[in-house]
Backbone as CSV, one residue per row, in Angstrom:
resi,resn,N_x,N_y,N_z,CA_x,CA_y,CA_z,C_x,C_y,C_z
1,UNK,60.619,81.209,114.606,60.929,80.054,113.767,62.071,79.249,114.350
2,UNK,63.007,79.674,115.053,64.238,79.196,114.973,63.992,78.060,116.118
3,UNK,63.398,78.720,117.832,63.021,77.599,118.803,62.254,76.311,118.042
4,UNK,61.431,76.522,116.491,60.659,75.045,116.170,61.394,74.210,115.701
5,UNK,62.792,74.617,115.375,63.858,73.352,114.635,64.738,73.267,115.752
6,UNK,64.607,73.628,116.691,65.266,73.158,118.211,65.625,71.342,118.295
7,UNK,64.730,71.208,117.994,64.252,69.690,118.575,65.155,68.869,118.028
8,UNK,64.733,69.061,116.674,65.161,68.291,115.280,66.905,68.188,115.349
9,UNK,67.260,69.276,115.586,69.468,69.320,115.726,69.144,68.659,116.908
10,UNK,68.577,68.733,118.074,69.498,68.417,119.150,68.951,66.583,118.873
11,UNK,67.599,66.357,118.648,68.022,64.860,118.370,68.551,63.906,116.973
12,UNK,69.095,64.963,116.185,70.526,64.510,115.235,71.833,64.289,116.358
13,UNK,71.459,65.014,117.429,73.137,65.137,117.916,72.743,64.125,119.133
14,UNK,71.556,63.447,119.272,71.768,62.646,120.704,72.974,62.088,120.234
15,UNK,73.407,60.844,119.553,74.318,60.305,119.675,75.461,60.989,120.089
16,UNK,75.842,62.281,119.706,77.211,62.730,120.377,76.839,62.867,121.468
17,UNK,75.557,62.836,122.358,75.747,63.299,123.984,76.490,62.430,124.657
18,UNK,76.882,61.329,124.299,78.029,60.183,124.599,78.937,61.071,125.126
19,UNK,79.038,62.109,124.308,80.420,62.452,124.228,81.465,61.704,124.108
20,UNK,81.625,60.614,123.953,82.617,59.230,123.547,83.270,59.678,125.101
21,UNK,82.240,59.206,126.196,83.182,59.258,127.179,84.535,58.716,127.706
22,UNK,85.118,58.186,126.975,86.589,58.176,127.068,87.080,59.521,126.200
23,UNK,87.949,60.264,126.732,88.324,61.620,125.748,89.814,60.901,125.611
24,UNK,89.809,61.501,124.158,91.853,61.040,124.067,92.534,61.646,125.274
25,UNK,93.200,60.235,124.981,94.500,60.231,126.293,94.306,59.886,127.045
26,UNK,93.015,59.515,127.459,92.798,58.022,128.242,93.239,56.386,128.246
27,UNK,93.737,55.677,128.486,94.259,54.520,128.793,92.881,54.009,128.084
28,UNK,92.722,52.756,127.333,91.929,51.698,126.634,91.133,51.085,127.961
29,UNK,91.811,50.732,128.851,91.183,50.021,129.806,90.161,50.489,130.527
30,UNK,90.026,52.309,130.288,88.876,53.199,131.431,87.692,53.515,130.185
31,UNK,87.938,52.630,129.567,86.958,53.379,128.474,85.273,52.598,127.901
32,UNK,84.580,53.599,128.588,83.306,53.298,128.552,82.216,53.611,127.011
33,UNK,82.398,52.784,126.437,81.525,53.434,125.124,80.205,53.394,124.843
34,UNK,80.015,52.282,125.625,78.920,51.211,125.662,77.556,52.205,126.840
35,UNK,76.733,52.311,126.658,75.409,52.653,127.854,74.143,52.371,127.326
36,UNK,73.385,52.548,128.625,72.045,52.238,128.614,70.881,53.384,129.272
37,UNK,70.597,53.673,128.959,70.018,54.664,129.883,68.373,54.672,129.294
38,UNK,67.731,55.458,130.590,65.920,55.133,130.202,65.067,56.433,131.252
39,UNK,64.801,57.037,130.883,63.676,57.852,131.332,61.967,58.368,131.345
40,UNK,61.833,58.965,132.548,60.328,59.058,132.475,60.333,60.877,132.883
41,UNK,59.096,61.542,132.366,58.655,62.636,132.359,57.322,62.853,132.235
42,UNK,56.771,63.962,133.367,55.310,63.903,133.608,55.328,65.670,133.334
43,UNK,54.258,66.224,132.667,53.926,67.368,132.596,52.420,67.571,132.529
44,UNK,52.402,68.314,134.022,50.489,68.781,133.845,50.341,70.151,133.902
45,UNK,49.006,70.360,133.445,48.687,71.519,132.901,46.887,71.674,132.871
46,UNK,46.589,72.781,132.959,45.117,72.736,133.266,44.912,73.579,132.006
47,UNK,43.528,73.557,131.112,43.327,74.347,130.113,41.761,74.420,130.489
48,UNK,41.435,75.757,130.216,40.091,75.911,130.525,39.526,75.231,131.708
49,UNK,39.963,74.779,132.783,39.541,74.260,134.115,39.478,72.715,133.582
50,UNK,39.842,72.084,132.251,40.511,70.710,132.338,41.878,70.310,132.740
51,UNK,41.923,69.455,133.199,43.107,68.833,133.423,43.798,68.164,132.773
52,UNK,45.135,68.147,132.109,45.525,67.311,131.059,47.321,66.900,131.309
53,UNK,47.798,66.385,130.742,48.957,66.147,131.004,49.909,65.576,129.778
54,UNK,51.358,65.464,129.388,51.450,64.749,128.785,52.926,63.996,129.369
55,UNK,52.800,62.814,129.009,53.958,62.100,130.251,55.121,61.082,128.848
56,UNK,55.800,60.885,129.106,56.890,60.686,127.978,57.965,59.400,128.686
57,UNK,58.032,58.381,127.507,59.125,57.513,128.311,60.172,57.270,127.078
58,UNK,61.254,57.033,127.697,62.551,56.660,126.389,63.419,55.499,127.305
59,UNK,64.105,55.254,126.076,65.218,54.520,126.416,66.055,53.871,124.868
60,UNK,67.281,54.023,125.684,68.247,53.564,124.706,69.450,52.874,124.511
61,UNK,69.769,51.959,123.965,71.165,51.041,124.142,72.169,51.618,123.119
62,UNK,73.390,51.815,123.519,74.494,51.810,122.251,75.512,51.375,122.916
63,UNK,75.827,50.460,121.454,76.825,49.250,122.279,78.337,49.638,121.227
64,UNK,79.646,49.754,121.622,80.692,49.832,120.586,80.322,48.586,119.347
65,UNK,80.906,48.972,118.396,80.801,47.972,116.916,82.386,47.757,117.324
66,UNK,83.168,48.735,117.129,84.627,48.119,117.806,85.385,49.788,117.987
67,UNK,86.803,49.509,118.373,87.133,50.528,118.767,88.693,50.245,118.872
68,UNK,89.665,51.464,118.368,91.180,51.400,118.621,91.565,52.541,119.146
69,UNK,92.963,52.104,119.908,93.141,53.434,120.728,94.999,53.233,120.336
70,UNK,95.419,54.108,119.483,97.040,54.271,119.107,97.893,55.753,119.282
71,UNK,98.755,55.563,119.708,99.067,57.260,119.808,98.088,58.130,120.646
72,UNK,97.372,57.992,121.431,96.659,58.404,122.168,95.587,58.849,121.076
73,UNK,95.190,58.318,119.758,94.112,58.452,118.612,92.997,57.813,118.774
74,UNK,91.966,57.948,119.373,90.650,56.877,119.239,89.762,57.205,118.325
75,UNK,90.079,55.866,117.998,88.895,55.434,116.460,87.735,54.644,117.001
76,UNK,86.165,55.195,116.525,85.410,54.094,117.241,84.456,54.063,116.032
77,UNK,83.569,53.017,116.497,81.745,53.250,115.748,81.361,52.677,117.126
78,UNK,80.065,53.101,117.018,78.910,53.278,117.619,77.452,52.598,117.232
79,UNK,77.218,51.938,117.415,75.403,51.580,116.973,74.634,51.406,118.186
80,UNK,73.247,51.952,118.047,71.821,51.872,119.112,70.957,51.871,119.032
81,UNK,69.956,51.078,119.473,68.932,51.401,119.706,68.093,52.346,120.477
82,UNK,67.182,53.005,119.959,66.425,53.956,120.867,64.992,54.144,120.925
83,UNK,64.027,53.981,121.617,62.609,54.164,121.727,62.154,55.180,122.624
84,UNK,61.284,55.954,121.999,60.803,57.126,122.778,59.017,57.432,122.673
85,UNK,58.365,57.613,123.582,56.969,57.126,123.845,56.178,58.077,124.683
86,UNK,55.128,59.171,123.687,54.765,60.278,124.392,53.105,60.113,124.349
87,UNK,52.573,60.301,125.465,51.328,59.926,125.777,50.493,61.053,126.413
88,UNK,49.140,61.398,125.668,48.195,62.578,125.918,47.355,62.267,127.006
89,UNK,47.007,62.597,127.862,45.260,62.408,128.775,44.827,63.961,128.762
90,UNK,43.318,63.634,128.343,42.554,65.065,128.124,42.817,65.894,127.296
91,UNK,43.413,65.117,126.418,43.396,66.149,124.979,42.348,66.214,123.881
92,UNK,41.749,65.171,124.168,40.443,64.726,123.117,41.301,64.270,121.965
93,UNK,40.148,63.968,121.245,40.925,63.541,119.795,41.132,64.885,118.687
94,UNK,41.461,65.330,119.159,41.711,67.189,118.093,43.078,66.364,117.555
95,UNK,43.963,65.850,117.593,45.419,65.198,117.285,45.772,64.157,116.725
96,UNK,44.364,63.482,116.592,44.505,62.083,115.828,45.286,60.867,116.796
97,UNK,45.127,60.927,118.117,45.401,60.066,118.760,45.549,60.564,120.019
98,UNK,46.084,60.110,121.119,46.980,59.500,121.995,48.015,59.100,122.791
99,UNK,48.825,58.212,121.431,49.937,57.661,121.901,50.443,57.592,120.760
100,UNK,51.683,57.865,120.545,52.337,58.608,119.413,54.407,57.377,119.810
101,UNK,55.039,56.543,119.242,55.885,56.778,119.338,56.930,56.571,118.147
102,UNK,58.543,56.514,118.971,59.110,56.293,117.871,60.629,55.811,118.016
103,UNK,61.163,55.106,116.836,62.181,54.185,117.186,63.535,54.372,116.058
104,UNK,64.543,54.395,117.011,65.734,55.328,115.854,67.092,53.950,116.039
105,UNK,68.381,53.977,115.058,69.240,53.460,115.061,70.072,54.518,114.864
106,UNK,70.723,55.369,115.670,71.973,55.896,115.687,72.690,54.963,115.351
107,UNK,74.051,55.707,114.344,75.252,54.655,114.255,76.105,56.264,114.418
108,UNK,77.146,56.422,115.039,78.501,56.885,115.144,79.351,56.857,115.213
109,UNK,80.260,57.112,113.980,81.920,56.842,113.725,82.610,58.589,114.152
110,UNK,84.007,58.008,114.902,84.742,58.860,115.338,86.375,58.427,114.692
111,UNK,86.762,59.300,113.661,88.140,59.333,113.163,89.299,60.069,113.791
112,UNK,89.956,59.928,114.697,90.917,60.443,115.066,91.939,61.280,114.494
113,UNK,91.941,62.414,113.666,92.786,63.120,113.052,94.508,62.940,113.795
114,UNK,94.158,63.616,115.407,95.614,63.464,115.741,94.990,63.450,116.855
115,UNK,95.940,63.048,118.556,95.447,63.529,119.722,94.503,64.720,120.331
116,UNK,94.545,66.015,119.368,93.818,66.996,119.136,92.724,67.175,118.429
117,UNK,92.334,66.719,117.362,91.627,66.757,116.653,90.955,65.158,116.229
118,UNK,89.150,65.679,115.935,88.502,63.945,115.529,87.538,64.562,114.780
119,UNK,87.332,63.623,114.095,86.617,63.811,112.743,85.167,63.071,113.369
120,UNK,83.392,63.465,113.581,82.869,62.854,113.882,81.585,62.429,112.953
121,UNK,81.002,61.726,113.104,79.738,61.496,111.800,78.563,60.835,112.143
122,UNK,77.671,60.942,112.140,76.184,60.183,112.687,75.517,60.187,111.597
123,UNK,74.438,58.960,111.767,73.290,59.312,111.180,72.576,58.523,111.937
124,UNK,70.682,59.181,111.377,69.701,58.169,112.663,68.574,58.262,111.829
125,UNK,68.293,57.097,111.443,66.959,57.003,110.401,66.285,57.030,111.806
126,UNK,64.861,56.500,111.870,63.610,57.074,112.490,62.491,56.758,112.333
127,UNK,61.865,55.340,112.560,60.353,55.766,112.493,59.476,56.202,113.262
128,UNK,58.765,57.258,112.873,57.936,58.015,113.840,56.308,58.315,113.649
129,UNK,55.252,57.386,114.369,54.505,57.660,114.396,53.214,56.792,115.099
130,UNK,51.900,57.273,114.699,51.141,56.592,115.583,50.707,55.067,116.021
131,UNK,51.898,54.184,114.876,51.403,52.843,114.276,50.020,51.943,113.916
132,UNK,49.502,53.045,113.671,48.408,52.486,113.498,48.441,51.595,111.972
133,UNK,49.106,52.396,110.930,49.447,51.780,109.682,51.104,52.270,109.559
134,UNK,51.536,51.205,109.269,52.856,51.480,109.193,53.663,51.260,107.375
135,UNK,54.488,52.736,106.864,54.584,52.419,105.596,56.206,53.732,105.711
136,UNK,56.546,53.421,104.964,58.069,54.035,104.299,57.741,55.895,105.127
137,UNK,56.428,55.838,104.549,56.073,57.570,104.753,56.185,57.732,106.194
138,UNK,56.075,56.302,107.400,57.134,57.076,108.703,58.099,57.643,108.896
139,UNK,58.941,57.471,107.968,60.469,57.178,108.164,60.993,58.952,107.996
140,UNK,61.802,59.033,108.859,62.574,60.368,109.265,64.041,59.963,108.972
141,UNK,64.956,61.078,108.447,66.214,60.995,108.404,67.065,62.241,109.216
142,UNK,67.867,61.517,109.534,68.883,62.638,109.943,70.879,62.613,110.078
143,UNK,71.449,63.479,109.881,72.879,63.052,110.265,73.332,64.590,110.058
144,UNK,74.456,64.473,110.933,75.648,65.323,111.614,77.031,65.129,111.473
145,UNK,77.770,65.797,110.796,79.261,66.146,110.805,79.848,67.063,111.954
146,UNK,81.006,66.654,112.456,81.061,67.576,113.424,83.044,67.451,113.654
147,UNK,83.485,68.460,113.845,85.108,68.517,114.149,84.996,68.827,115.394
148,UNK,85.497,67.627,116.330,85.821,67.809,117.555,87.709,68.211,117.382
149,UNK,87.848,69.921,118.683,88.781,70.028,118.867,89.232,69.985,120.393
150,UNK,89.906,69.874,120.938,90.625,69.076,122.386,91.531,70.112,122.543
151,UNK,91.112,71.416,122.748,91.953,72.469,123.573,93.236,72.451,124.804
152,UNK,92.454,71.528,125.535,93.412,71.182,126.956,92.348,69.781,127.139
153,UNK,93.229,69.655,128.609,92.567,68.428,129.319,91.281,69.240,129.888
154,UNK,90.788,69.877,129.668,89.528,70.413,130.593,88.386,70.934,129.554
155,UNK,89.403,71.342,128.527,88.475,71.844,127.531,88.163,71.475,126.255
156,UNK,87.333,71.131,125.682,87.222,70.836,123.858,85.574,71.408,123.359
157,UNK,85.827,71.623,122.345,84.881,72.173,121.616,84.731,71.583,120.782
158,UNK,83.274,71.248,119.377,83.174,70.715,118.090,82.400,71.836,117.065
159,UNK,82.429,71.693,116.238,81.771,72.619,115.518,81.084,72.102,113.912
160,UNK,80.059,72.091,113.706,80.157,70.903,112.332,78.840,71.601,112.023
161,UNK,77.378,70.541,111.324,76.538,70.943,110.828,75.628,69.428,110.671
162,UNK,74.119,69.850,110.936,73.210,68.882,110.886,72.371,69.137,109.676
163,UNK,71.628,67.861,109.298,70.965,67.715,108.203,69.867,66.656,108.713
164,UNK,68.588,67.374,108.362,67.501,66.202,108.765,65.941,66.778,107.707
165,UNK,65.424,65.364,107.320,64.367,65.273,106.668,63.116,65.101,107.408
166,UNK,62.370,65.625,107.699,61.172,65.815,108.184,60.276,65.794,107.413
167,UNK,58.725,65.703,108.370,57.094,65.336,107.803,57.073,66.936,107.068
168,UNK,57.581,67.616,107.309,57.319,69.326,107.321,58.449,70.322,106.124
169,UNK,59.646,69.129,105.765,60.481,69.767,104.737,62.074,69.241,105.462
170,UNK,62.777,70.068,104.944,64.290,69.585,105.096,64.846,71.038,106.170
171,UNK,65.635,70.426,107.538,66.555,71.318,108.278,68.407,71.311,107.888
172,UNK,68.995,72.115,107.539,70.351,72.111,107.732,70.550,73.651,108.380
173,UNK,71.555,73.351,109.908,71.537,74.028,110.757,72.996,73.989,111.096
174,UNK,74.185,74.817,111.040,75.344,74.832,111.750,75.233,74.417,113.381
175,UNK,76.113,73.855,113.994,76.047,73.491,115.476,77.829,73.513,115.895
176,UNK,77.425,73.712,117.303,78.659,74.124,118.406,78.387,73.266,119.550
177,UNK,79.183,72.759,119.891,79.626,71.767,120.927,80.187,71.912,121.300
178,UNK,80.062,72.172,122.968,81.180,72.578,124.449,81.522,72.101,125.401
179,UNK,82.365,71.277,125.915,82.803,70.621,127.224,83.393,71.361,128.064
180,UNK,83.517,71.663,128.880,84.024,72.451,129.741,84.141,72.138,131.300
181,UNK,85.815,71.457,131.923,85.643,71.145,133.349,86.197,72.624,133.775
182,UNK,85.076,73.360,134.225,85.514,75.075,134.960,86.662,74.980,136.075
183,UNK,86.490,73.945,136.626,87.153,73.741,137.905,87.063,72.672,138.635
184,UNK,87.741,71.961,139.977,87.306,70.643,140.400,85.754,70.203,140.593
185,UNK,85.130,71.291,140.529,83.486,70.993,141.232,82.681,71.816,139.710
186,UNK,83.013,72.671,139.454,82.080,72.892,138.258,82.292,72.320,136.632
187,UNK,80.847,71.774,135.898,81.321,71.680,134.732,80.699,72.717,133.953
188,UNK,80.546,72.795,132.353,79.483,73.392,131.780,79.739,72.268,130.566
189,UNK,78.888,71.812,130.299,78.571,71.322,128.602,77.074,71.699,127.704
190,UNK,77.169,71.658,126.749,75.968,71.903,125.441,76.094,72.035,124.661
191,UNK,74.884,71.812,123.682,75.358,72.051,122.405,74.340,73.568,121.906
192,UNK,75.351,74.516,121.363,74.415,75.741,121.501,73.689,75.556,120.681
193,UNK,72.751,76.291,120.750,71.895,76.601,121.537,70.982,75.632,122.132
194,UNK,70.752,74.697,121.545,69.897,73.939,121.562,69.817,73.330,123.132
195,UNK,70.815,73.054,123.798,71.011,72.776,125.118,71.820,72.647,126.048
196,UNK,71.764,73.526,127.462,72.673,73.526,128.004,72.833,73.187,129.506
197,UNK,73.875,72.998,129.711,74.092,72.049,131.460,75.513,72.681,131.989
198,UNK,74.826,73.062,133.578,75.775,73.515,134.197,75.842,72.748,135.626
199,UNK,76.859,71.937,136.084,76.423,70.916,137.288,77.391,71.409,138.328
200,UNK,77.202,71.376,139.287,77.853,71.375,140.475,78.559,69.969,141.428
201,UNK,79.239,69.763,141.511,79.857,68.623,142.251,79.688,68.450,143.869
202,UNK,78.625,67.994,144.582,78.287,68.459,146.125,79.683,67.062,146.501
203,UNK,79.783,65.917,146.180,80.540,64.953,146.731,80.554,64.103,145.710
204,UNK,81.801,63.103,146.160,81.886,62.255,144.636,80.763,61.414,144.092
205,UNK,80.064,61.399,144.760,78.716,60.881,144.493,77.713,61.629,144.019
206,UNK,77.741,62.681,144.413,75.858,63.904,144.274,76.581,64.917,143.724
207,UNK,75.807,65.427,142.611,75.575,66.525,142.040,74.234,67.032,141.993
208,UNK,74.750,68.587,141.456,73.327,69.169,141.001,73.204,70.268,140.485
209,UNK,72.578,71.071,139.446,72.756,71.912,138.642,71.294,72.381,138.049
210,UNK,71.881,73.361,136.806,70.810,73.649,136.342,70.930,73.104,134.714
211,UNK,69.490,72.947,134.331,69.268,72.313,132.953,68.558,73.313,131.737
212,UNK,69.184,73.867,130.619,68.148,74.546,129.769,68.046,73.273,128.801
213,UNK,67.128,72.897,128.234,66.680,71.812,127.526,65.477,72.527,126.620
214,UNK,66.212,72.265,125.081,65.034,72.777,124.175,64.593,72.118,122.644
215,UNK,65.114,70.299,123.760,64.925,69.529,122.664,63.852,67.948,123.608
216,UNK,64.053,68.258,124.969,62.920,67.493,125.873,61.878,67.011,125.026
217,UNK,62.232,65.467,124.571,61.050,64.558,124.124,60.346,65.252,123.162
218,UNK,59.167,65.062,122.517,57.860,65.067,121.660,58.932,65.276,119.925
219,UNK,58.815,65.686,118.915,59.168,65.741,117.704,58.187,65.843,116.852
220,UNK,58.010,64.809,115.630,56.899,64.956,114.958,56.533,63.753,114.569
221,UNK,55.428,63.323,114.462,55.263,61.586,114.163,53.707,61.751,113.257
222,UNK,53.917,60.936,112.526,52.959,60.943,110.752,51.647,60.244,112.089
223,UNK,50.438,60.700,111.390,49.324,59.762,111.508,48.775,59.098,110.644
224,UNK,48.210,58.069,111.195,47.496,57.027,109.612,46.584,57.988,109.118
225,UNK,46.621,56.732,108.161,45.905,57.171,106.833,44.786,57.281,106.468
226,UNK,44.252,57.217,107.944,42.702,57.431,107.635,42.593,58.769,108.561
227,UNK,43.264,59.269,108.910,43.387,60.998,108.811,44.026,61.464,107.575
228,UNK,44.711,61.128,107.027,44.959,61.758,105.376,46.207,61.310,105.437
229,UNK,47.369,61.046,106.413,48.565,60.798,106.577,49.048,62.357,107.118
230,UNK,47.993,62.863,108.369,48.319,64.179,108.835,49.785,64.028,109.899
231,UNK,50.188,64.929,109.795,51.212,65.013,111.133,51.412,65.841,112.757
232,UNK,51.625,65.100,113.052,51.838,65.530,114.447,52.759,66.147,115.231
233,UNK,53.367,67.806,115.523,54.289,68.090,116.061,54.316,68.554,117.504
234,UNK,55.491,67.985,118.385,54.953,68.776,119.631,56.260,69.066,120.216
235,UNK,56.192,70.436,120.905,57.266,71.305,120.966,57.460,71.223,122.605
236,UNK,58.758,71.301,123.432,58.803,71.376,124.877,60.135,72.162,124.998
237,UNK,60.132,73.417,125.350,60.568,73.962,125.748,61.431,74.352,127.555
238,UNK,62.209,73.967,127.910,61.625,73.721,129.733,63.411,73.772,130.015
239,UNK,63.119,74.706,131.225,64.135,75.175,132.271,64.192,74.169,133.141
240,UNK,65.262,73.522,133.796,64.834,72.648,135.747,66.680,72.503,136.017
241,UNK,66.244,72.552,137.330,66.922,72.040,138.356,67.042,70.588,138.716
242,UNK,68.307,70.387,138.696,68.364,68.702,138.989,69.058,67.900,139.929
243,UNK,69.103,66.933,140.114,70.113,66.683,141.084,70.281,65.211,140.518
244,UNK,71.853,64.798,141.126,72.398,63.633,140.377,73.113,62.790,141.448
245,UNK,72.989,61.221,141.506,73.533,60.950,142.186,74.027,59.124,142.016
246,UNK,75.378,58.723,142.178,75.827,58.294,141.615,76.261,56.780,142.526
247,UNK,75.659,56.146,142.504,75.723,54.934,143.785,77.011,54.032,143.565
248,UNK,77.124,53.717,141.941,78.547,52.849,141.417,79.223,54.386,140.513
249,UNK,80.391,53.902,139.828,81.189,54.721,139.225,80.568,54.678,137.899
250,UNK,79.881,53.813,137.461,79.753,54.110,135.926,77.774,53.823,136.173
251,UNK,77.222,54.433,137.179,75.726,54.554,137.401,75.301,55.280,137.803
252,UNK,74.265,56.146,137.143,74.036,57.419,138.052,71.905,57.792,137.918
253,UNK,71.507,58.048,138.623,70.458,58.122,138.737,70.135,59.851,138.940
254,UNK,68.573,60.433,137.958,68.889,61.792,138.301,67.269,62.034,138.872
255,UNK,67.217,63.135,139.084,65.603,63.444,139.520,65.753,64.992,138.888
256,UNK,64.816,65.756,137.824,64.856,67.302,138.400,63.211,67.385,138.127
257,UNK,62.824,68.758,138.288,61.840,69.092,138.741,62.470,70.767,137.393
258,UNK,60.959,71.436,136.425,61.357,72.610,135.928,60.268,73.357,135.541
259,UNK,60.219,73.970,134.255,58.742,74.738,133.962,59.149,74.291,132.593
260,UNK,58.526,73.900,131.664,57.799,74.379,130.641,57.566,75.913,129.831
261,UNK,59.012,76.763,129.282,58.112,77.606,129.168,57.843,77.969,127.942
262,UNK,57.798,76.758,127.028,57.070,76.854,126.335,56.772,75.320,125.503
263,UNK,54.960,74.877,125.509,54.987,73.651,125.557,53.326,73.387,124.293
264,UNK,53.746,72.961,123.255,52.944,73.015,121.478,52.867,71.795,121.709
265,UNK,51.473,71.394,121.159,51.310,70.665,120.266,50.236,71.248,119.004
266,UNK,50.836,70.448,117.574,50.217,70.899,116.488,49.821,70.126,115.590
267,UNK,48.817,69.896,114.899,48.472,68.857,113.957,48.571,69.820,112.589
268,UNK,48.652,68.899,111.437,49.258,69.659,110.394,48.837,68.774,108.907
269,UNK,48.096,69.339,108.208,47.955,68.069,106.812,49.657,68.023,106.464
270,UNK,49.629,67.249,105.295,50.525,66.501,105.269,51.151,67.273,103.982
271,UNK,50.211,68.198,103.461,50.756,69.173,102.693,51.254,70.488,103.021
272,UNK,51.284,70.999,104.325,51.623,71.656,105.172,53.288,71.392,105.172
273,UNK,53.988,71.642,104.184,55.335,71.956,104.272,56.447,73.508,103.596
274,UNK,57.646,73.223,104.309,58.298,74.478,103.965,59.221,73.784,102.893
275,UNK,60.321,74.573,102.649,61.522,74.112,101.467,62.699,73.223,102.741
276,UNK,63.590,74.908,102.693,64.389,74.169,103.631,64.729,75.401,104.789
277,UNK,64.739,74.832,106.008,65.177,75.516,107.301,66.203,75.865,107.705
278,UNK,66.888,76.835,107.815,65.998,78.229,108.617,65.829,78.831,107.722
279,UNK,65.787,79.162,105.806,65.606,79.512,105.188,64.040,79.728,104.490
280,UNK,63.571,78.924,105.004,62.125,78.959,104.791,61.383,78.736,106.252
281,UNK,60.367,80.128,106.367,59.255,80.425,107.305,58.324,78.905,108.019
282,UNK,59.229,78.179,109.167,58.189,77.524,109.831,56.546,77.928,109.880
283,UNK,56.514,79.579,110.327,55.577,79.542,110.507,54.333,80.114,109.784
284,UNK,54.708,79.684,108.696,53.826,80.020,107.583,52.862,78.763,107.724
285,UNK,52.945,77.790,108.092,52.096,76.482,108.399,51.266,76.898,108.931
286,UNK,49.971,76.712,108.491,48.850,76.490,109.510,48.123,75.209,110.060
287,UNK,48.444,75.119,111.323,47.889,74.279,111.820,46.442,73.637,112.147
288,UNK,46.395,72.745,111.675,44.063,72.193,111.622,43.974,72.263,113.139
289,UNK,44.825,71.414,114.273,44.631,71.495,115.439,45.709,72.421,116.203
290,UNK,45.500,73.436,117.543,46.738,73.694,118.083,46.240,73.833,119.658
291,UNK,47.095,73.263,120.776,47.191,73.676,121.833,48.510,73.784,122.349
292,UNK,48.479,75.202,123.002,49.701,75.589,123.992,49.807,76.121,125.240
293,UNK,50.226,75.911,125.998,50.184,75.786,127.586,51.456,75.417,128.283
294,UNK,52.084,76.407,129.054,52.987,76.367,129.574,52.812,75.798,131.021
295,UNK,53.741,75.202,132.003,53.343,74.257,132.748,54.680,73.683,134.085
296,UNK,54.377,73.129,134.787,55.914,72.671,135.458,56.150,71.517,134.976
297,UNK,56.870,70.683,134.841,57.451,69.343,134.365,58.941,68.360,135.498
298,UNK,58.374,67.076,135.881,59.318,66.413,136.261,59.683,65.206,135.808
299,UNK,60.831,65.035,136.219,61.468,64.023,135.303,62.696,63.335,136.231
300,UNK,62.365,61.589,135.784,63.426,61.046,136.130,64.109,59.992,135.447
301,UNK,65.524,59.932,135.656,66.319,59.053,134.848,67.140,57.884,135.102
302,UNK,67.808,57.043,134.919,68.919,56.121,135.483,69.649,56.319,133.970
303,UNK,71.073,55.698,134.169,72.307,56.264,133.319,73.403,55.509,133.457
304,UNK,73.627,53.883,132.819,74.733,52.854,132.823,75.293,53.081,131.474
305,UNK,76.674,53.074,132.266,77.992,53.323,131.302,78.959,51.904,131.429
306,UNK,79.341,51.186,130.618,79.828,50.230,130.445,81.121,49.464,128.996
């Protein structure tokens, strides 16, 4: 049960992957709040001697609303746009489609308690689904509290709790958040469990590391209503290796290459729900459609900070 609400926390918490890259005690003038970033991902897989694949594109803007920096205290908000766009070949119609996507407004405020301590807060409504008919019953909610603490200059941690409304019932899940510069060349950051990154520094330009990711694209997105208003969930599980490399100071382009090892999709009536998670049995659902197939997966990104 616990890997199927994977998804759901870690994309309540995209907005903190910012990490509000300016950390207190930075000077106003180095401070990047603002990015853009956009990716593509291809995953194939053979089932029964078919060939199938499913390939995924995103992208997202968040621009500061405004921002103060006093006593070495930064206060900000945050607003963005985000679109994310996952596409089947050779799945047949067992899924009620296709092409599935979906479009979110993160907003994130950061309260500065003291140089040490920040108070953080998100939320990200969501519509998600096949557009074929579009009505209120797309709409997904989610938001995150979180206490960021600032140990040293190398280290900070957050610790808070997510809340999100789904096609399938309601998640509230405690979460942990880790920054960590190990040393001049190593970092580690994630948010446990849900995902984690360990990079290596080859030159001030190239990196490269390893990626556990167990929130990689798909979610759940409603189908019309001339399937009943069924839903659609799809799960990606996936290990890779990456490499990073950085042509300007605030641009970085990545490539990795991983496995899949473990990769759902599930169709689901629309009465197919639990109470609330992790307290109530995901997998008591039975699914009308299911395929699973584990697989390699690559993926590439670009990453402007501004």
């Amino acid at each position: 049960m616990k890997t199927k609400v994977l998804y759901f926390i870690a994309f309540v918490l995209s907005a903190f992957q910012l990490k509000a890259q300016a950390q207190q005690g930075e000077q106003p003038v180095h401070l990047q709040l603002g990015s853009f970033s956009t990716q593509y991902s291809y995953s194939p897989f053979t089932v029964d001697g078919k060939k199938m694949n499913i390939q995924q594109v995103g992208g997202e803007l968040t621009l500061p609303v405004f921002y103060t920096m006093k006593d070495n205290k930064l206060d900000f908000l945050l607003a963005g746009v985000e679109y994310n766009g996952i596409f089947f070949s050779g799945t047949g119609a067992q899924f009620g489609g296709t092409q599935f996507n979906s479009f979110s407004v993160p907003l994130t405020f950061q309260k500065a308690l003291s140089p040490k301590y920040a108070l953080l807060a998100t939320v990200i409504p969501t519509l998600s689904s096949d557009l074929k008919d579009i009505s209120g019953e797309d709409m997904l909610y989610s938001a995150a509290v979180m206490l960021r603490i600032r140990k040293s200059a190398t280290f900070s941690y957050s610790i808070g709790a997510a809340y999100s409304r789904q096609f399938f019932g309601n998640v509230l899940i405690p979460i942990v958040g880790i920054d960590w510069n190990i040393s001049d060349r190593w970092t580690f950051s994630g948010t446990l469990p849900v995902s984690e990154k360990i990079k290596y520094k080859l030159s001030n330009k190239s990196f490269t590391g390893v990626n556990a990711d167990f929130s990689i694209g798909g979610g759940s997105y409603r189908l019309s209503k001339k399937t009943g208003s069924d839903y659609l969930q799809v799960q990606q599980l996936r290990g890779s290796l990456f490499y990073e490399y950085m042509p300007a100071k605030n641009f970085s382009i990545q490539i990795s290459a991983g496995y899949n090892f473990s990769q759902k999709l599930d169709r689901y009536t629309k009465d197919q729900k639990v109470g609330l998670v992790p307290y109530h049995d995901l997998n008591k659902r039975v699914p009308s459609a299911e395929l699973e197939k584990t697989g390699i997966a690559f993926q590439t990104g670009i990453n402007y900070r501004f």
